[in-house]
C-alpha positions as CSV (number, residue, x, y, z in Angstrom):
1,X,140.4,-84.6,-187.6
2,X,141.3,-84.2,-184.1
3,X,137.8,-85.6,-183.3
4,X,139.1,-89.0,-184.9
5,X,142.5,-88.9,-183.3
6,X,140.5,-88.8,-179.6
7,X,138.5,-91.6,-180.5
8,X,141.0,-94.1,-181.8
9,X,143.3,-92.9,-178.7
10,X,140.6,-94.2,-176.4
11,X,139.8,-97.5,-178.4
12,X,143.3,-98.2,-178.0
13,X,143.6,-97.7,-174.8
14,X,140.6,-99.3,-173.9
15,X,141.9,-102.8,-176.2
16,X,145.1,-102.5,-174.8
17,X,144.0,-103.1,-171.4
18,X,141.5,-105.3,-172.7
19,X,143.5,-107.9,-174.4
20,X,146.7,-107.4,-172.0
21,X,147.4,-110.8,-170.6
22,X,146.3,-112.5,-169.4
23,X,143.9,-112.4,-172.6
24,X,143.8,-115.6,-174.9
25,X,146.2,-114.3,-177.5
26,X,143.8,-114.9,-180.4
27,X,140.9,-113.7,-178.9
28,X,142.8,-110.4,-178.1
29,X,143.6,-110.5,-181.7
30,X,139.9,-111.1,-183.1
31,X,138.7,-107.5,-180.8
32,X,141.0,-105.5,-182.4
33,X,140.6,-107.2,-185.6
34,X,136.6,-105.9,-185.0
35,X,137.7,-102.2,-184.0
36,X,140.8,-102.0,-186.7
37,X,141.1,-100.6,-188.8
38,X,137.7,-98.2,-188.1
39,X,135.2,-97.4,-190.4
40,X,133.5,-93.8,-190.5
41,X,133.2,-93.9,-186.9
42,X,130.0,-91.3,-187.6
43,X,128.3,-92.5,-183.9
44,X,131.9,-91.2,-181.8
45,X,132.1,-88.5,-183.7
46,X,128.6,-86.9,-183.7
47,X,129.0,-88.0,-179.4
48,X,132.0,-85.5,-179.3
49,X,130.9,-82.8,-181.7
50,X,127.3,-82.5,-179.4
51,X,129.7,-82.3,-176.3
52,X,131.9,-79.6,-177.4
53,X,129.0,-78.0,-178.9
54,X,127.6,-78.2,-175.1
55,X,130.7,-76.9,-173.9
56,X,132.7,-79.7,-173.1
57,X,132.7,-79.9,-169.5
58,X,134.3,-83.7,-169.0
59,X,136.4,-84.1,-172.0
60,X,137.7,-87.3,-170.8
61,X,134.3,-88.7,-169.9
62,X,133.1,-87.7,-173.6
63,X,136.1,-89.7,-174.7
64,X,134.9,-92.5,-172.6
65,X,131.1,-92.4,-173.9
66,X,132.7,-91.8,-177.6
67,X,134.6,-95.0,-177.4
68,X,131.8,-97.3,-176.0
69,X,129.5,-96.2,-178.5
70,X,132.0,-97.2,-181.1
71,X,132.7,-100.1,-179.1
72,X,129.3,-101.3,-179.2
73,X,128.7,-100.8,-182.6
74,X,131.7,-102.8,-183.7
75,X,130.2,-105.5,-181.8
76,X,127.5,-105.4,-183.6
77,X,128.8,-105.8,-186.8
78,X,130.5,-109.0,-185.9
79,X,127.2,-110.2,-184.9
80,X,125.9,-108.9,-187.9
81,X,128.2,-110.7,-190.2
82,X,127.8,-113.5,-188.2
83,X,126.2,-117.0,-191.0
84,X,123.4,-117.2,-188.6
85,X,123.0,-113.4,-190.3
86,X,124.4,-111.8,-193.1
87,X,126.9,-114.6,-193.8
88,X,129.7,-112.1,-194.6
89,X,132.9,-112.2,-195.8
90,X,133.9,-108.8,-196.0
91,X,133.7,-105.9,-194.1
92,X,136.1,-102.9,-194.5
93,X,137.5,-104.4,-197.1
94,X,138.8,-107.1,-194.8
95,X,138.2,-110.6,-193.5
96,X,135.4,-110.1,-191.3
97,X,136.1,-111.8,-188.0
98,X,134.5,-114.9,-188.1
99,X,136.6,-115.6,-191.3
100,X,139.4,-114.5,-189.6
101,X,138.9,-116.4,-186.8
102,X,136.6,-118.6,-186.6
103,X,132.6,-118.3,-185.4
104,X,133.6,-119.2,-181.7
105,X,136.1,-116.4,-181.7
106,X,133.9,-114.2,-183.1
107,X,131.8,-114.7,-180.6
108,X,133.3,-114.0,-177.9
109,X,134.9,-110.9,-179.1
110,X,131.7,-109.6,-180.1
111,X,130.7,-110.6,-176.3
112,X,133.9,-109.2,-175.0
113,X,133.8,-105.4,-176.7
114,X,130.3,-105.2,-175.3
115,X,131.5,-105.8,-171.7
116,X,135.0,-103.2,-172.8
117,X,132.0,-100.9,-173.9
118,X,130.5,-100.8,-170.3
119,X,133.7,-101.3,-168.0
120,X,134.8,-98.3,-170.2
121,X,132.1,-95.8,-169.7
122,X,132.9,-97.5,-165.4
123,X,136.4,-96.2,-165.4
124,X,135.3,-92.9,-166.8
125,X,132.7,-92.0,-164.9
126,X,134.2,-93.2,-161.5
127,X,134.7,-89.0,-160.7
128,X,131.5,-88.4,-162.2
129,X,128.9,-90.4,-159.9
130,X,126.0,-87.8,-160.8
131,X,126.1,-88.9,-164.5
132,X,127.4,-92.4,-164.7
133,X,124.1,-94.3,-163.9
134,X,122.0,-91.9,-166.8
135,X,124.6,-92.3,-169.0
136,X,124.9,-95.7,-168.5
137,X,121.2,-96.1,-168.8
138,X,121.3,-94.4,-172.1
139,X,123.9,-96.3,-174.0
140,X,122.2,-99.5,-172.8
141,X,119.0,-98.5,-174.2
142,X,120.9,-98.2,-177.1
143,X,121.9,-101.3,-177.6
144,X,119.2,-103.3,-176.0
145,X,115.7,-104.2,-176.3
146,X,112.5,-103.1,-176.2
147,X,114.4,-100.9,-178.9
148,X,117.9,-100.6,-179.4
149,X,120.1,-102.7,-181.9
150,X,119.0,-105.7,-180.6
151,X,115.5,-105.2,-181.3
152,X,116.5,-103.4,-184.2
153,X,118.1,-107.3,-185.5
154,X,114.9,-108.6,-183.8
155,X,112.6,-107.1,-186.6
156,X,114.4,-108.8,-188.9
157,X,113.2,-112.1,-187.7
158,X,109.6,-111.1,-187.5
159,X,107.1,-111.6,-190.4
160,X,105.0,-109.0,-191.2
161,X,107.3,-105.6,-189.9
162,X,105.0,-102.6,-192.0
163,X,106.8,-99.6,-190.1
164,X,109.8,-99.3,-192.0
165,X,110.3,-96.3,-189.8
166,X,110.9,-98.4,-186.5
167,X,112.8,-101.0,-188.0
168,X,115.3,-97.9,-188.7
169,X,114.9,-96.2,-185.3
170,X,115.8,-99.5,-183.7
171,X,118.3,-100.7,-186.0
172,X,120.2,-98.0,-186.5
173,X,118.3,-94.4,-185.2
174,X,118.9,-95.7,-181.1
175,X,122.7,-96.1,-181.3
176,X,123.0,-92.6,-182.6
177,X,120.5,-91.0,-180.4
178,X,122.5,-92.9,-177.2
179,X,125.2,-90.6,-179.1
180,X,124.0,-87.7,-178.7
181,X,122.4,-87.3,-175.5
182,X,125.9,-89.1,-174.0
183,X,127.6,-86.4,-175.6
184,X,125.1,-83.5,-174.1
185,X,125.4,-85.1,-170.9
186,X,129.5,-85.2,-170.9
187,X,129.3,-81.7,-172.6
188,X,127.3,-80.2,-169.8
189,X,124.1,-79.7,-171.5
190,X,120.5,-80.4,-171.1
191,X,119.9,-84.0,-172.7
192,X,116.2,-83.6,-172.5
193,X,117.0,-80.3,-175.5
194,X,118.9,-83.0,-177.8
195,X,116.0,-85.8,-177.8
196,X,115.1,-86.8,-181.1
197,X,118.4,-85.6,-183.0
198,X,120.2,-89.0,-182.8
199,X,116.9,-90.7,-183.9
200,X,116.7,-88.9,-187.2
201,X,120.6,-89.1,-187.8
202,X,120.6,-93.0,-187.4
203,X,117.4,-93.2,-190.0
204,X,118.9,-90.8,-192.4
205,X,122.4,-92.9,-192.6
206,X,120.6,-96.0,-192.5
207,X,118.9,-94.8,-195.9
208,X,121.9,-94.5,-197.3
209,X,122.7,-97.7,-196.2
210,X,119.8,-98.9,-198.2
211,X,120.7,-97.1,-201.4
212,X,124.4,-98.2,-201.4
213,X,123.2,-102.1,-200.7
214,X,120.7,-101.8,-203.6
215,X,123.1,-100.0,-206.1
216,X,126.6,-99.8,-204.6
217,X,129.6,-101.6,-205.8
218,X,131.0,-104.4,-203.1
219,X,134.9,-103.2,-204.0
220,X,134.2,-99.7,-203.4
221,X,131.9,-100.3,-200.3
222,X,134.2,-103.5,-198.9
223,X,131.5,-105.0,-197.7
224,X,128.9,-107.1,-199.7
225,X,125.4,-105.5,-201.2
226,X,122.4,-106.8,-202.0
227,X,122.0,-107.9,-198.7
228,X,118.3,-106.9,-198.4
229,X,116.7,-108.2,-201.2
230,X,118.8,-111.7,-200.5
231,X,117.3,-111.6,-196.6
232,X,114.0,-110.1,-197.7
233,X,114.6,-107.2,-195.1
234,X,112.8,-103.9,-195.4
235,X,114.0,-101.4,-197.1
236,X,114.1,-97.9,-198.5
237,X,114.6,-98.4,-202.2
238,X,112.0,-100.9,-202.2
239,X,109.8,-99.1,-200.2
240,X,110.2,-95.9,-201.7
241,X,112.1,-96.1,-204.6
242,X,115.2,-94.0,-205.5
243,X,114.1,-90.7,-205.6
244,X,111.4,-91.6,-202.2
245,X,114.1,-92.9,-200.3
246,X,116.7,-89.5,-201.4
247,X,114.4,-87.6,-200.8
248,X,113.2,-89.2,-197.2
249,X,117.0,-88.8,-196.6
250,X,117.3,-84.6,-197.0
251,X,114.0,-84.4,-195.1
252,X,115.6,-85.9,-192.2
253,X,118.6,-84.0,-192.5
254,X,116.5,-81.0,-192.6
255,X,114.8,-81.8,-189.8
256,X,118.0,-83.0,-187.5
257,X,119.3,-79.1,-188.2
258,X,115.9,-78.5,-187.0
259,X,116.7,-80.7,-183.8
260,X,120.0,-78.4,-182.8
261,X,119.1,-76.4,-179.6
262,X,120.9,-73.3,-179.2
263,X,123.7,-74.1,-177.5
264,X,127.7,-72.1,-177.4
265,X,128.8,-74.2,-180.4
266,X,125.2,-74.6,-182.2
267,X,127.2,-73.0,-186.0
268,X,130.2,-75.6,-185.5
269,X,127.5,-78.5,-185.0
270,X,125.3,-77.6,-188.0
271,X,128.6,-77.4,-190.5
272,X,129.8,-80.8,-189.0
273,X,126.1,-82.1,-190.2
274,X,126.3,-80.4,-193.5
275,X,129.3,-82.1,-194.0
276,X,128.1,-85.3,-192.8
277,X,125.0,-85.3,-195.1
278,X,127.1,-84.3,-198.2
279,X,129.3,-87.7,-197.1
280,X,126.2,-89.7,-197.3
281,X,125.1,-88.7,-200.3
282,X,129.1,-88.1,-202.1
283,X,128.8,-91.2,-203.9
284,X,125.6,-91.8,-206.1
285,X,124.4,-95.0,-207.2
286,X,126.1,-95.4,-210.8
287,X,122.5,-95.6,-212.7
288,X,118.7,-96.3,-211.4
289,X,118.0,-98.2,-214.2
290,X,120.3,-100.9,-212.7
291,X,117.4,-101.2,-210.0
292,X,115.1,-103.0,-212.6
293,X,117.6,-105.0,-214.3
């Protein structure tokens, strides 16, 4: 757990500055209502498990990368949850932001945690000038287009997406790839070795994802489901059915042990991913037959 205590450490600290004044009150309120309580926080933790499996050379930059990730991804579920969107009214078992706060509000925290994200990773890396423009170039592709989260949301506007495989990679797969090789580079490693890890991470969990919209329960998840089939957004389940999309899921696993160079901490890395993977897959869909119902 002391991966977790780092990371909400540095979201603090990064919001308290953030929303110090003098920040609008409410809009200080609607970023940490975004960041707080946290969900799984899977991308921050797989960012500091690669860089202590590196060797953790800059601890506090890994903190740094750890927290923008996060930072960025909570930004993106405002957006996400947004009318224009999803339409949410839950997320984490809460109000999501926008029904907190209001859409303008939620706006402009989603706006504001993307610029916290970057003036972050700033601060950080100020000792660091031989890594703060790569890293900086990596979490942005993360998040940006031609395919980061943004194109990711982008698909989802398109008519016509056949690559199921892409749609993940952007939506979810970049994000956890900008994790990785932010967490070999603020580890000391060789971020060219750790290319392609994140990648199948972010389309393993985003499977998951799939199943749990398609069969999971909105008071155990806190967030609404059926979300796909009500958007018409590709899917998994649909695409491959139950046992496709399960099994497409331990075939990535399989192959993101398969991604793990040999590094100082390579053992400790693979049990954090085996426990990861038995956390996707811990809570089953109650029966397929509810599928065809």
């Amino acid at each position: 757990m002391e991966s977790r205590r780092r990371i909400d450490r540095a979201l603090k600290s990064c919001l308290d500055q953030a929303t110090a004044a003098p920040c609008p009150p409410r809009l200080g309120d609607a970023m940490r209502h975004a960041v707080f309580p946290g969900g799984a926080r899977f991308r921050p933790e797989f960012c500091l498990a690669v860089a202590e499996a590196c060797g953790g050379a800059h601890p506090a930059l890994a903190d740094a990368a750890a927290a923008a990730i996060e930072l960025l991804h909570c930004a993106s579920l405002v957006y996400d949850d947004l009318p224009c969107f999803d339409d949410a009214a839950v997320r984490r078992g809460h109000p999501t932001v926008h029904a907190a706060f209001g859409e303008e509000l939620a706006i402009l925290a989603g706006n504001a945690l993307i610029v916290l994200a970057f003036d972050a990773l700033a601060r950080a890396g100020g000792p660091h000038p031989h890594l703060l423009p790569g890293l900086l170039r990596v979490v942005a592709r993360g998040v940006g287009g031609p395919s980061g989260i943004v194109a990711g949301q982008g698909w989802e506007s398109e008519a016509g997406l056949d690559d199921l495989g892409r749609y993940h990679r952007a939506k979810t797969g970049a994000l956890f790839e900008a994790a990785v090789i932010a967490g070999a580079m603020t580890g000391g490693g060789d971020p060219l070795q750790w290319t392609g890890l994140g990648y199948r991470l972010g389309e393993a969990y985003q499977i998951a994802d799939d199943i749990r919209d398609a069969y999971g329960r909105p008071e155990l998840l806190g967030k609404p489901v059926g979300q796909d089939r009500a958007h018409h957004r590709p899917s998994a389940v649909r695409e491959l059915g139950l046992d496709g999309a399960t099994g497409h899921l331990n075939e990535l696993v399989d192959q993101a042990a398969g991604r793990i160079p040999a590094c100082a901490g390579r053992n400790d890395l693979l049990a954090h991913l085996r426990r990861w993977s038995e956390q996707l897959l811990a809570a089953p869909p109650p029966l397929a037959a509810s599928l065809h119902s």
